[in-house]
C-alpha positions in Angstrom: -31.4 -16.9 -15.5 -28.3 -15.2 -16.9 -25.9 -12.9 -14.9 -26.4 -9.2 -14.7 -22.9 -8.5 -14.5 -20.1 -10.1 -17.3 -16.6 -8.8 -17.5 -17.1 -7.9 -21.4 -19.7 -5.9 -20.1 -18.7 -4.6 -16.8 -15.8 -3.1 -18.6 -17.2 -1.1 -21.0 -19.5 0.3 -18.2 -15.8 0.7 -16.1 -15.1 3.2 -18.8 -18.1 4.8 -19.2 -19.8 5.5 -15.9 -18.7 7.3 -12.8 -19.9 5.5 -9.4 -22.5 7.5 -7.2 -20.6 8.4 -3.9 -17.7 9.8 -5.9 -20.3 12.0 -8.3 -18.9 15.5 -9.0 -21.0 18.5 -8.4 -20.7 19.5 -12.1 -22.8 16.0 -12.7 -25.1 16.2 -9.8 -28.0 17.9 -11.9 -28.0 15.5 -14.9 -27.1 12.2 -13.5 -29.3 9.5 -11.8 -28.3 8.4 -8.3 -28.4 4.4 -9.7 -25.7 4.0 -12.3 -24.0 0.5 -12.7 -21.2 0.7 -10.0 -18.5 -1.2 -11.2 -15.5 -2.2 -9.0 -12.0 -4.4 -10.4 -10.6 -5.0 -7.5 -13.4 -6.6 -5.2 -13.9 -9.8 -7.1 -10.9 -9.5 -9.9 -12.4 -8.7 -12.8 -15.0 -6.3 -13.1 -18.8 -6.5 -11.5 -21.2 -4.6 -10.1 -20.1 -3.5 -6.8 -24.4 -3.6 -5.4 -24.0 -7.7 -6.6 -20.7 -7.7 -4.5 -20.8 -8.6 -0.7 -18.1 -6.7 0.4 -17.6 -3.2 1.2 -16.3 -1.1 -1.5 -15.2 2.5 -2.0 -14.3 4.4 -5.7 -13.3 7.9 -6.0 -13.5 8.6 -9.6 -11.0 10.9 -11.4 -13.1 14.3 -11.5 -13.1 13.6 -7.4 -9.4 13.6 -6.9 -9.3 16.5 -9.0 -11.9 17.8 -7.0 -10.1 17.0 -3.9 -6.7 18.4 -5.1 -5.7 15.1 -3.4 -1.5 15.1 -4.2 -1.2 11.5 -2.4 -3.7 8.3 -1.9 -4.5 9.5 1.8 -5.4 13.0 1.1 -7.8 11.5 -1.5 -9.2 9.0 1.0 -9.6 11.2 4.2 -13.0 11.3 5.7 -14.8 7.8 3.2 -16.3 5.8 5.6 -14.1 3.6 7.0 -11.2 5.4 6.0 -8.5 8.0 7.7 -5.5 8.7 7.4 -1.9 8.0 9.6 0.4 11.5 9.1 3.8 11.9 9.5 4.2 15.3 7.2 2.5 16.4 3.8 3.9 13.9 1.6 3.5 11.0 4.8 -0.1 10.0 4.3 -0.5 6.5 5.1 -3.9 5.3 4.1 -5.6 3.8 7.4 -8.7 0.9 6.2 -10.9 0.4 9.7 -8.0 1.0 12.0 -5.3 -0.8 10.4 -2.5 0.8 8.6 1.1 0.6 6.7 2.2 -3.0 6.7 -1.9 -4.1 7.0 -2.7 -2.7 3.8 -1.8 -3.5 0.4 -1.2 -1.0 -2.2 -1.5 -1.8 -5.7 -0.8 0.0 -9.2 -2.4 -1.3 -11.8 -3.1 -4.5 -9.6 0.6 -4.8 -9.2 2.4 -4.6 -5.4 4.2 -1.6 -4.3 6.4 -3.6 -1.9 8.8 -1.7 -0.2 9.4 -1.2 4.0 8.4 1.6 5.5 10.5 3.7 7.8 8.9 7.3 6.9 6.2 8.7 4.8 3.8 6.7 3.0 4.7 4.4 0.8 0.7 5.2 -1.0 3.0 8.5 -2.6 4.8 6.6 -4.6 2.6 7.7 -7.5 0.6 10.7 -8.8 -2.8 11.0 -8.2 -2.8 13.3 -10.7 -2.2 10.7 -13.3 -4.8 8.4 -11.8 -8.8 7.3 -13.3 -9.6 6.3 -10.0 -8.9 4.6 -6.4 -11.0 1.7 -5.4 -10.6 0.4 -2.0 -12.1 -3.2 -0.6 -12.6 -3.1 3.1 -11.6 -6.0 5.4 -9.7 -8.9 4.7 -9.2 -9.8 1.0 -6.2 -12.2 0.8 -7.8 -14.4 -1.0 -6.9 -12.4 -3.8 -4.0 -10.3 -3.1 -2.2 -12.5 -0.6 0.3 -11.4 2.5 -0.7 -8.5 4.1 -4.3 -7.2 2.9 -5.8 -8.0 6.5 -7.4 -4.6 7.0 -7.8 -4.0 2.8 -6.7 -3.1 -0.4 -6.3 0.1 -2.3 -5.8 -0.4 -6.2 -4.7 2.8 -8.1 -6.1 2.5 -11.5 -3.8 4.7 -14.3 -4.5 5.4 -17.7 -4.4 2.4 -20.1 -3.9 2.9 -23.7 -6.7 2.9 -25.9 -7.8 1.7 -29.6 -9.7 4.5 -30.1 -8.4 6.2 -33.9 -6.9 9.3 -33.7 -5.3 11.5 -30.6 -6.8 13.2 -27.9 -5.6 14.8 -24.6 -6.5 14.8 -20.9 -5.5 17.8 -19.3 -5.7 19.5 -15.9 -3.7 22.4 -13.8 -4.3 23.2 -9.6 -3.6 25.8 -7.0 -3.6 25.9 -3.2 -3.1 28.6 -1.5 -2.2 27.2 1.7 0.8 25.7 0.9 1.1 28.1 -2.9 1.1 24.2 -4.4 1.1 24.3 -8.6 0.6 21.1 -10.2 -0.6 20.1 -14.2 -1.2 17.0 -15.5 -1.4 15.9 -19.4 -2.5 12.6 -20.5 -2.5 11.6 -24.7 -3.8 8.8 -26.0 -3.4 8.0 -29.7 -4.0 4.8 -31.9 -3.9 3.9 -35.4 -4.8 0.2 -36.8 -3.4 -2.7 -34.4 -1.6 -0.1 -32.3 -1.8 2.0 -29.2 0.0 4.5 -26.9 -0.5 6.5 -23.9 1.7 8.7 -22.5 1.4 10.4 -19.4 3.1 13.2 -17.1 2.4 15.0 -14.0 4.1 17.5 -12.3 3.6 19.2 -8.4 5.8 21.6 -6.5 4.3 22.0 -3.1 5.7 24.8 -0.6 5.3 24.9 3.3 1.7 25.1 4.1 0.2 27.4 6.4 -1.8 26.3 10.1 -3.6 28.9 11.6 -1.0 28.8 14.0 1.6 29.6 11.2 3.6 28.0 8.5 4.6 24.4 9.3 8.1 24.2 8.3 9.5 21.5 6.3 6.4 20.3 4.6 6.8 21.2 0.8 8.3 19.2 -1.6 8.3 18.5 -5.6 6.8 15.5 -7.1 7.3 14.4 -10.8 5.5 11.2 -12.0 5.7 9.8 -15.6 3.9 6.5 -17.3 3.6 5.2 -20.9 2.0 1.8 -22.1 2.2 0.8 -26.1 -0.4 -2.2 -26.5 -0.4 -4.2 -30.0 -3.7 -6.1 -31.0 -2.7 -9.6 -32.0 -6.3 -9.9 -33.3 -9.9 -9.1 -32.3 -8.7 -11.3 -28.9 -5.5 -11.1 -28.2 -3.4 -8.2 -26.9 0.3 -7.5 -25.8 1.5 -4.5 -23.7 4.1 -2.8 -22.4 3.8 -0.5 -19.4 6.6 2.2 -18.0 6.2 3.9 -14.7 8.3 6.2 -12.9 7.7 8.9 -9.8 10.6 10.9 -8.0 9.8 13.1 -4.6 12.3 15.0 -3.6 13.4 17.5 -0.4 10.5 15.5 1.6 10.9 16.0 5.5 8.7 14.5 8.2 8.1 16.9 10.6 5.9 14.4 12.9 9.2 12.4 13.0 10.9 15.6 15.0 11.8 14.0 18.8 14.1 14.3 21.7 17.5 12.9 21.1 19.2 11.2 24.3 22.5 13.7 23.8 22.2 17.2 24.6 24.3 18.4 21.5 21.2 17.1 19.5 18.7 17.7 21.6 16.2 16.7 18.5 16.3 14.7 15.2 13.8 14.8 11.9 13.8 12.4 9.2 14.1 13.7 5.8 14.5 12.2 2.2 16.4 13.9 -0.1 14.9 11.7 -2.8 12.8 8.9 -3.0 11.9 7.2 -6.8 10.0 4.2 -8.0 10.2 2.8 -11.4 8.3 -0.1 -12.7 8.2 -1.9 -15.9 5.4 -4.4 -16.7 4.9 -7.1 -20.1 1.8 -8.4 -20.2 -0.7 -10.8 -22.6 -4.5 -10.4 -22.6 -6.8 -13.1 -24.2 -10.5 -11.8 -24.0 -12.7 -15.3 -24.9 -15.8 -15.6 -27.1 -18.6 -18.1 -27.4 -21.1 -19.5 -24.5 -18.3 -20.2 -22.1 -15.6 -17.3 -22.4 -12.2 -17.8 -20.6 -10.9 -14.7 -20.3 -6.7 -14.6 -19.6 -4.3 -12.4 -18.0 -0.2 -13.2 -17.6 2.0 -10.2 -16.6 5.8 -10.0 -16.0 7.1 -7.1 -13.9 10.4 -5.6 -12.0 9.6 -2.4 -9.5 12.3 -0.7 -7.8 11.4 1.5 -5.2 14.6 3.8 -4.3 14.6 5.1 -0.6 16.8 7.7 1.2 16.0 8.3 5.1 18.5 11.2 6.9 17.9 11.2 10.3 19.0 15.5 10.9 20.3 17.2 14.2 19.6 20.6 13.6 22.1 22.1 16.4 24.7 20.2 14.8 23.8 21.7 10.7 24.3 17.7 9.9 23.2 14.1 9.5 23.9 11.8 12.7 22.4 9.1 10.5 21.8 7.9 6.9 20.3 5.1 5.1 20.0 4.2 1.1 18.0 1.1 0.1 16.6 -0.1 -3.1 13.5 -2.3 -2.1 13.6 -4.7 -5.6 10.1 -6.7 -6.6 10.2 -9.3 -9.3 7.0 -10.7 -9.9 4.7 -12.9 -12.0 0.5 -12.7 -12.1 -1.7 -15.2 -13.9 -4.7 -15.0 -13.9 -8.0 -16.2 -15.5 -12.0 -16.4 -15.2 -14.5 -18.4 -17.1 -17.9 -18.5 -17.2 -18.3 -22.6 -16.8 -21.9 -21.8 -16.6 -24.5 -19.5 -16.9 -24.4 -19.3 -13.1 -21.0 -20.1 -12.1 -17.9 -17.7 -12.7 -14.9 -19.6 -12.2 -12.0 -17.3 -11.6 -8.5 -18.7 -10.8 -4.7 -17.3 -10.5 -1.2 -17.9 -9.4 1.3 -14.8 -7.8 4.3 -15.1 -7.6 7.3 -12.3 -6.1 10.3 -11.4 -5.0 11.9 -9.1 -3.0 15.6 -8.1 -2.2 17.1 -5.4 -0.7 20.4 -4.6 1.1 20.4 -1.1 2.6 23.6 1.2 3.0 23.0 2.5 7.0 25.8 5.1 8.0 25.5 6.2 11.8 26.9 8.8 14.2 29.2 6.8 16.4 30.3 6.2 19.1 28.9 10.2 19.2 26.7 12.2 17.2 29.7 14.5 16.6 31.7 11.3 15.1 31.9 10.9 11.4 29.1 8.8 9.6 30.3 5.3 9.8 29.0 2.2 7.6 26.4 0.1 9.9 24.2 -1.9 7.5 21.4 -3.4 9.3 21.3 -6.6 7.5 22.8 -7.9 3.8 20.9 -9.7 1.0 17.3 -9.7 2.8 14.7 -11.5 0.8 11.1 -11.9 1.0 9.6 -14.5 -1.4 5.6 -15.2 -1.9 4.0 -17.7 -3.6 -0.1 -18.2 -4.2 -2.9 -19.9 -5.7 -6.3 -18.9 -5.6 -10.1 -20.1 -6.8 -12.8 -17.9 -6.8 -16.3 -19.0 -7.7 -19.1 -16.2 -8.7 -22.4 -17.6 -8.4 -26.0 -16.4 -8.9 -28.8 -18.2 -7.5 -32.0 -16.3 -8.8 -31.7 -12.8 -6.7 -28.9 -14.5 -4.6 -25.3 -13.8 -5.4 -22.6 -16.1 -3.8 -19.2 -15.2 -3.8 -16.6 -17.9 -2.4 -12.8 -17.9 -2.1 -9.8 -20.1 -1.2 -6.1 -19.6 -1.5 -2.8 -21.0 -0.3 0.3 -19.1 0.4 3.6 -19.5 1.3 6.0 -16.7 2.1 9.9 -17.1 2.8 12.0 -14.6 4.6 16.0 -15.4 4.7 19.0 -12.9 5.0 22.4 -13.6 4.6 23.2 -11.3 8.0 21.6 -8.9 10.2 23.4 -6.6 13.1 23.2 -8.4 16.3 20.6 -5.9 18.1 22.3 -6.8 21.5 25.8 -6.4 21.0 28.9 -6.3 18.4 29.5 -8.1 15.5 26.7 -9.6 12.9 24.0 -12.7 13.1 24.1 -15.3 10.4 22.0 -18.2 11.9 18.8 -18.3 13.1 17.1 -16.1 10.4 15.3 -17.6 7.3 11.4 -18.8 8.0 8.8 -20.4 5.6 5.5 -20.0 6.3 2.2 -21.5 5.1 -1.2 -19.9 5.0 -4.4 -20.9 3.9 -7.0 -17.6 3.2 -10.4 -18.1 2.6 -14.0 -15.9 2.1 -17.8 -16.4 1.6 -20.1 -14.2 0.8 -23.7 -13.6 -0.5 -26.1 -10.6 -1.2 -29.8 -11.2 -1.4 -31.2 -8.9 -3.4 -35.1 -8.5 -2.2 -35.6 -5.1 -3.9 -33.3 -2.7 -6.0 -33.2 -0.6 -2.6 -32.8 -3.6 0.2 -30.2 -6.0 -0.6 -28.6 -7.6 2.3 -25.5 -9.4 2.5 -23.1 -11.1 5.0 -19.6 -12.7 4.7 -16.7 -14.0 6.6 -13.5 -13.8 5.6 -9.9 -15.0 6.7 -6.6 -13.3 5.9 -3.1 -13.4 7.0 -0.1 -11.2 6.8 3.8 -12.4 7.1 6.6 -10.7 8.6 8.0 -7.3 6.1 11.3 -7.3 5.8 11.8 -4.4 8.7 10.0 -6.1 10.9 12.0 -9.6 10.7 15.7 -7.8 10.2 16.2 -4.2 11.2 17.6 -3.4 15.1 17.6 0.2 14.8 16.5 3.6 16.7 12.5 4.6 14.6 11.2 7.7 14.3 9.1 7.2 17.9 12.0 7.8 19.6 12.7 3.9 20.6 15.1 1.7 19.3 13.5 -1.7 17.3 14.6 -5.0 17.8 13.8 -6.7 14.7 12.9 -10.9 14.6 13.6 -13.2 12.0 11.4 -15.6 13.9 8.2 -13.5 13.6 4.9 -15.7 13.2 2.3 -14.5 11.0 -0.5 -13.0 11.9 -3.9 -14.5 11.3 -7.0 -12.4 10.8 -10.8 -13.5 11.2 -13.9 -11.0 10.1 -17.7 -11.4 10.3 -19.4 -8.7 8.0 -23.4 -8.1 7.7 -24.2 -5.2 5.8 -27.1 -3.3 3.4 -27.0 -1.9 -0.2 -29.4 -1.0 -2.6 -30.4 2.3 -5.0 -32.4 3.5 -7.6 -32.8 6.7 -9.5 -32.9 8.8 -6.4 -31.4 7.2 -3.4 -27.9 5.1 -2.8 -26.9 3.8 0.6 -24.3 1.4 2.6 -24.2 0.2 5.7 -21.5 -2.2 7.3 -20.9 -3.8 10.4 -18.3 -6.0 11.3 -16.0 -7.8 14.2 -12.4 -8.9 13.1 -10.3 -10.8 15.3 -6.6 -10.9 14.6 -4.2 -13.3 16.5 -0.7 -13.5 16.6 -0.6 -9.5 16.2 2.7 -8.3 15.3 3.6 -5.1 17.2 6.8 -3.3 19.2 6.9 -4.1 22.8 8.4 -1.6 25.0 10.8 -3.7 27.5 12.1 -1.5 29.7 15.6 -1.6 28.8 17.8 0.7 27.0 19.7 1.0 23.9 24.0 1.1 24.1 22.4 4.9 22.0 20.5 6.0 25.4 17.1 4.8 23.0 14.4 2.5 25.4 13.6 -0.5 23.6 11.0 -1.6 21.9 11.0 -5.8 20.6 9.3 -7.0 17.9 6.9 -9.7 19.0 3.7 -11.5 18.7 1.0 -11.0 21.1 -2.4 -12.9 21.7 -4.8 -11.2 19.6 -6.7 -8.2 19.2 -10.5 -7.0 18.6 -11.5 -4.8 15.9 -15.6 -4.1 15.5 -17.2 -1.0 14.0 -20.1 0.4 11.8 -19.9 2.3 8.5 -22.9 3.7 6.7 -23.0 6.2 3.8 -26.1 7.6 1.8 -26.9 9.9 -1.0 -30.4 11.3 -1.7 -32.0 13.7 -4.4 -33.8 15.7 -1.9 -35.2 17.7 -5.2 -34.5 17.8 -8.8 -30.7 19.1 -9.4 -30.1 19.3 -5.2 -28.5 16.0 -3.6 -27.8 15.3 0.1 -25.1 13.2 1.3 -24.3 11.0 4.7 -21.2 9.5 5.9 -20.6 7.4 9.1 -17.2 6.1 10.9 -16.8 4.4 13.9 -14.0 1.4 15.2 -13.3 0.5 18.0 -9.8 -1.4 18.8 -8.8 -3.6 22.1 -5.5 -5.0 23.1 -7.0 -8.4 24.4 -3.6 -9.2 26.0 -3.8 -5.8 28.2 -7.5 -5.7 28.5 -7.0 -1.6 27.4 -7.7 0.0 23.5 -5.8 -0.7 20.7 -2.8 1.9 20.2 -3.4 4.3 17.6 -7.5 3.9 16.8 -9.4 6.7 14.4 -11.9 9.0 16.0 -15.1 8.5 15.2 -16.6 10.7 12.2 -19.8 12.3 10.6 -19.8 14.2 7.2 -22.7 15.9 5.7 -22.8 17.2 2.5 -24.9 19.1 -0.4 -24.4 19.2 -4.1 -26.4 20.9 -6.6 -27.1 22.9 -9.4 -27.4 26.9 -8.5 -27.5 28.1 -12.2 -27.2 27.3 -16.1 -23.3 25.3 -16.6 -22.8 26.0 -12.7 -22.8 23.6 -9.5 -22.0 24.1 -6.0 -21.1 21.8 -3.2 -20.5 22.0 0.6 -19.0 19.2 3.0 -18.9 19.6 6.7 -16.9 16.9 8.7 -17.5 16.6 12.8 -14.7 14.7 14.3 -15.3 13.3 18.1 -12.6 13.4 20.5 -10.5 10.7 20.5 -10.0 9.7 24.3 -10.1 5.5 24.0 -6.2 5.6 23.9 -3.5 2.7 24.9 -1.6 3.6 28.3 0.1 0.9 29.0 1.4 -0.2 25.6 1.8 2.9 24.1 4.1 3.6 27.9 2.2 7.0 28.0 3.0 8.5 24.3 -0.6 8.2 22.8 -2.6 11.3 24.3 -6.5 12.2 23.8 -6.7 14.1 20.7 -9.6 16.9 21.0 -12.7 16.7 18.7 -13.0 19.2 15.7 -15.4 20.3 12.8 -14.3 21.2 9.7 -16.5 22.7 6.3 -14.9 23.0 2.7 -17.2 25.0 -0.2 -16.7 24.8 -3.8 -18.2 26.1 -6.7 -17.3 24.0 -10.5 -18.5 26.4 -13.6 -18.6 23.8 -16.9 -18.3 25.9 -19.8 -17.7 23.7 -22.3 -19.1 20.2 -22.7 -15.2 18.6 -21.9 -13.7 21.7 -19.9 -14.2 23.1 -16.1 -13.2 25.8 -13.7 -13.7 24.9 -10.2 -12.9 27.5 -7.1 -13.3 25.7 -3.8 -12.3 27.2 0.0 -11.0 24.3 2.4 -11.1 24.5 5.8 -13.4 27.6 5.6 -13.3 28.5 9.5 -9.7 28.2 9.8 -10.0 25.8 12.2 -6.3 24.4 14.0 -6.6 20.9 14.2 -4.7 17.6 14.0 -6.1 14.3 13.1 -6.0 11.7 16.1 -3.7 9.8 14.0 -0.9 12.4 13.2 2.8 11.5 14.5 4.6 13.6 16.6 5.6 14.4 20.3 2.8 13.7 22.5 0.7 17.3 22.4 2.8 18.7 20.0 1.7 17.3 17.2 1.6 19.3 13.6 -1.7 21.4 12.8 -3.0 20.9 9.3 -3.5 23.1 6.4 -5.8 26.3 7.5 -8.0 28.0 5.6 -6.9 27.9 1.3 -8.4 28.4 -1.9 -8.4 25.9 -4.7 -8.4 26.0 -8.0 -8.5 23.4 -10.3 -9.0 23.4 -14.1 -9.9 20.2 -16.1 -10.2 19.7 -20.2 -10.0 17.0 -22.7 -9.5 17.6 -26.5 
C-alpha cells in the first residue's frame, strides 16, 4: 500500500491549503471542512497532521491577521490547550498545558531562539505580522527539538523565497482602538531563472491601551521586524540560501513586574527595556531526492544574537536602582535528512548542534538605592552547549500509522565565575556540569473511518538547566531574590496521550487526554531567609516530581450550507507531589463557542464567545501566599470581513464587546492587583496581494 502523505507532496499542499480550525470567515462559505492538514513541525517534514498521533495546533496567516495578534501569545490565547503567562503587552509568554518559558521551545524557521528570560516573552522576538503561520506540537517532543520542549513546541513559519517568475507583493495594514495600535506589513517576492528573493518588513507602534477601569500605563511600545532570504537553484534538486532576520522593540515596560521595594525611598520598582533586538543569519543547502527511494537533505549554519536591556525603575527616585545589558549569542548547526527506505517505512534522521555565550553587564544601586549604579555582573563567560542525534521511523501498516522516536543528548553548562549569592567576592569552582539524556516517543493512529481515528502515544522529554537558572543570584521581578545553581539536575518528563481525530466535508474534531509526570522539577524555593537587599530568598532546586493531567477537545461543524459552528475545550490540572497541594501558576479552565458564516454576496461574519472558570486550585504553601484565586469571566469578540476583490479584504471586528474588566489567571503582578486587559476596541485590518 503506498503512503498517503510524502514530503514532495505534503509541501505543495503546505503552500496551498489553509488547515480547518484556523479557517477565516471570508472562506467559511466556499471551503470544505476536510482539507489535507499539513503540519512541519510534528514529525519534521511535512505530513498530514489527521496521520499524526500527536496533538497539533496551526493558525494560518489570514488568522493572525484576523486576530491582530502583535506577539505569538496574543495569537495563541484561548486554542485548546493553550494560554497565555502576562507580564505587560509586549510580555506574552506562550503557556502549552500548563507549562511555560523555559518548558517551551520557540523556533523561527525551525531554528532556537535561545536567550534567558528575565522579563517579557522571549515568543516577541519576531513579527507576527511577517509570519505564514504558527504551528504548535503539544506535549513532550524532544525527540526532535532537544532540551527543553517538555510541555511543547511552537515553530514560527516566515516567508521563504519563491521560484515563481516575476514579482508580486503581500500587503496588510491594522488598527486598534484600544491601545490606537498602527501596524503594516509588506512582503515581495520576485524570481527570475535560477534565482530568488524575498524581502520582508513590518512595522507596529502600539500606545497605552485602555481597561475599562482606565488606561494601563506603560504598555505601548514600537516594534520593527525585517527578513530577506536570496535562494540560488543549483539544479532541479539542489538549492542554497541565505536568510537575514532582524526585530528591535523598544520603550517596552512590564507593568506586572511593578512590586514593593524593601526601602521606603522606593517604595516600588518596574522593569523596563529600553531596547531589545534579535538578529539572525542562517546558510543553508537543500537536496530534494528523486527515484523509488528519495533522500531528502537539509544542513543549515546559523549565528542569532538576541540583545537584552532590563532597568529595574524607582519611580520616587526619577532613576534606575538597577541595570543589566546581555547579548545571549547562539551558534548552531542542523542536519537533517528523511528517506523513504520503503514504501512503508520513512526513515528520518538528524544531528543539532549549539552554542550559547553570554556575559551580562549588571550595574546595581549599592550599598543604597540613592548610591550610584555600580558594576555587579552576575557571572562572566557563561556557556551552554547541546549536542543531539535523533532517528525517527514513519510507518504505515494498512490504516495504522506508527510513528517512533529516539534521541541522545548531551548538554554542558560551564562559566568562568558567578557572584557568590551568599556573600562577597566571586565563585570559580564548583560550576560546569554535563549531562546526558536519552528522549524517546511512540505513537500510532488507527484510522477506522475518515471521522474515527484513534490514537495513543507515550513520549519522554527532558530539559537542562538555562543559563539563569544555573548562574544568576539576583533580586526577580516577584519580589524575591534567586539563588542560582550550577549543580542543577535535569528535569525528566513522562506523558501518556489517548486521543480522537477524524473529518470529512462537513465535520472536524480533536480530542486529547493525557497524564505527564515530570521529576526532578526545577523551581525557586522560598527559604525563609533574607537577602543582605532586605529581598526573602528563593533557591533554585530540584524537587520530587510533579503531576500534570488534562483534556482538550475542539470541533468544527457545517450546521448548514455557508454557516459553521465551532467548539473548543481546556482543562489541566497541576500537583506539587512533594507538598501534596496544586501546582503554582495552573490555567483556568476554558470553553469557546463560535459561529462563522456567510451573511451576504463577498461578505462573512464571525462571533467567538470565551467562558473562563474561576481559578481557585492555587499553591499556598509554595507560592508563601502570593498566588490568589483569580475570578471567572466571559468574554465575546464580533467581526465582519467584506472580500471585494478575489486577493483583497476589509475586515471590521469589536473585541471584548461587553467591556468586560478581567485579568487572565496567569497575569503577573501584586497579588489582587494585577493589570486588567484591553476593554472594549475596534479592529480593523486590511489584507491584499498583487
Amino acid at each position: 500500500m503506498a503512503r498517503r502523505s510524502f514530503p514532495p507532496r505534503a509541501l505543495s499542499a503546505l503552500l496551498t491549503f489553509p488547515l480547518i480550525p484556523c479557517m477565516t470567515a471570508a472562506q467559511a462559505d466556499e471551503a470544505p471542512a476536510h482539507l489535507e492538514q499539513v503540519t512541519v513541525t510534528a514529525k519534521g517534514y511535512a505530513s498530514d497532521a489527521l496521520e499524526t498521533p500527536a496533538a497539533t495546533v496551526s493558525v494560518e496567516r489570514e488568522d493572525i491577521q484576523r486576530r491582530n495578534a502583535n506577539n505569538v501569545g496574543e495569537a495563541l490565547r484561548g486554542l485548546p490547550g493553550l494560554a497565555v503567562a502576562s507580564d505587560g503587552a509586549q510580555g506574552q509568554n506562550p503557556v502549552i498545558r500548563g507549562l511555560k518559558k523555559e518548558s517551551v521551545v520557540l523556533l523561527v524557521d525551525g531554528m532556537r531562539l535561545n536567550s534567558a528570560q528575565p522579563a517579557g516573552a522571549i515568543a516577541s522576538f519576531m513579527s507576527l505580522g511577517l509570519a505564514d503561520r504558527v504551528e504548535v506540537v503539544k506535549g513532550p517532543s524532544s525527540v526532535l527539538y532537544g532540551t527543553g520542549a517538555l510541555g511543547g513546541t511552537i515553530n514560527v513559519l516566515l516567508p521563504q523565497a519563491r521560484f515563481e517568475p516575476g514579482t508580486a507583493f503581500d500587503l496588510a495594514a491594522g488598527y486598534d482602538s484600544a491601545s490606537r495600535d498602527s501596524r503594516g506589513t509588506a512582503v515581495m517576492n520576485t524570481s527570475a531563472g535560477d534565482h530568488a528573493l524575498m524581502a520582508g518588513a513590518s512595522l507596529a507602534r502600539i500606545g497605552d491601551y485602555e481597561s475599562p477601569d482606565g488606561k494601563v500605563a506603560r504598555t505601548g511600545y514600537d516594534s520593527d521586524s525585517y527578513i530577506g532570504q536570496y535562494r540560488y537553484r543549483l539544479d532541479n534538486h539542489q538549492q542554497l540560501r541565505l536568510s537575514l532576520q532582524q526585530h528591535t522593540d523598544e520603550d517596552v515596560w512590564f507593568p506586572g513586574s511593578t512590586k514593593p521595594h524593601p526601602s521606603l525611598a522606593v517604595d516600588s520598582t518596574t522593569v523596563h527595556s529600553p531596547k531589545t533586538q534579535r538578529r539572525l543569519t542562517e546558510v543553508g543547502y537543500s537536496r530534494q531526492g528523486s527515484g523509488d527511494a528519495p533522500l531528502n537533505m537539509d544542513v543549515r549554519i546559523y549565528r542569532q544574537e538576541m540583545q537584552r536591556q532590563i532597568f529595574s525603575w524607582a519611580e520616587p527616585l526619577n532613576r534606575n536602582i538597577a541595570g543589566t545589558r546581555v547579548s545571549f549569542d547562539t551558534d548552531g548547526l542542523d542536519a537533517k535528512a528523511d528517506w523513504l527506505v520503503h514504501p512503508q517505512h520513512l526513515l528520518s534522521f538528524g544531528v543539532n548542534s549549539w552554542q550559547m555565550q553570554a556575559s551580562p553587564e549588571r550595574y546595581l544601586a549599592s550599598p543604597t538605592p540613592l548610591s550610584p549604579l555600580v558594576r555587579n555582573d552576575p557571572f562572566q563567560d557563561a556557556r551552554i552547549e547541546a549536542l543531539g542525534f535523533y532517528v525517527q521511523d514513519d510507518m504505515q501498516f494498512g490504516a495504522l500509522n506508527v510513528l517512533a522516536g529516539l534521541r541522545h543528548d548531551t548538554v554542558k553548562g560551564s562559566a568562568a565565575a558567578m557572584a557568590n549569592p551568599t556573600g562577597p567576592g566571586t565563585l570559580t569552582s564548583g560550576l560546569d556540569r554535563s549531562d546526558s539524556a536519552v528522549s524517546g516517543s511512540l505513537g500510532a493512529i488507527y484510522q477506522i473511518t475518515p471521522l474515527l481515528r484513534p490514537y495513543a502515544n507515550v513520549a519522554r522529554g527532558f530539559r537542562a538547566g538555562e543559563m539563569r537558572e544555573r548562574y544568576e543570584s539576583s533580586p526577580r521581578g516577584d519580589g524575591y531574590y534567586y539563588v542560582g545553581n550550577p549543580q542543577i539536575k535535569p528535569e525528566m518528563a513522562d506523558q501518556l496521550e489517548l486521543g480522537l481525530k477524524g473529518a470529512n466535508e462537513h465535520l472536524s474534531y480533536t480530542v486529547a487526554a493525557y497524564r505527564t509526570r515530570i521529576s526532578d522539577y526545577i523551581t525557586g524555593r522560598v527559604t525563609g531567609a533574607v537577602h543582605s537587599s532586605g529581598a526573602p530568598i528563593k533557591a533554585t532546586e530540584n524537587i520530587g516530581s510533579v503531576t500534570l493531567t488534562g483534556l482538550e477537545a475542539e470541533a468544527r461543524w457545517q450546521a448548514a450550507p455557508g454557516q459553521w459552528l465551532s467548539v473548543a475545550y481546556s482543562l489541566v490540572r497541576g500537583d506539587n507531589d512533594d507538598l501534596d497541594e496544586p501546582l503554582f501558576q495552573m490555567p483556568a479552565d476554558e470553553l469557546s463557542l463560535g459561529w462563522e458564516g456567510r451573511i451576504a454576496a463577498g461578505w462573512t461574519a464571525d462571533t467567538t464567545v470565551r467562558f473562563v472558570q474561576k481559578q481557585d486550585r492555587v499553591a499556598t504553601v509554595f507560592s508563601n501566599g502570593s498566588e490568589n484565586v483569580t475570578p471567572g469571566f466571559t468574554t465575546a469578540d464580533i467581526g465582519a470581513t467584506w472580500r471585494y476583490a478575489k486577493d483583497q479584504s476589509l475586515r471590521m471586528a469589536v473585541k471584548n464587546l461587553a467591556d468586560k474588566a478581567y485579568h487572565e489567571h496567569l497575569t503577573e503582578g501584586v497579588s489582587g492587583q494585577e493589570i486588567k486587559a484591553p476593554g472594549r476596541s475596534v479592529a480593523l485590518t486590511w489584507q491584499g496581494s498583487f
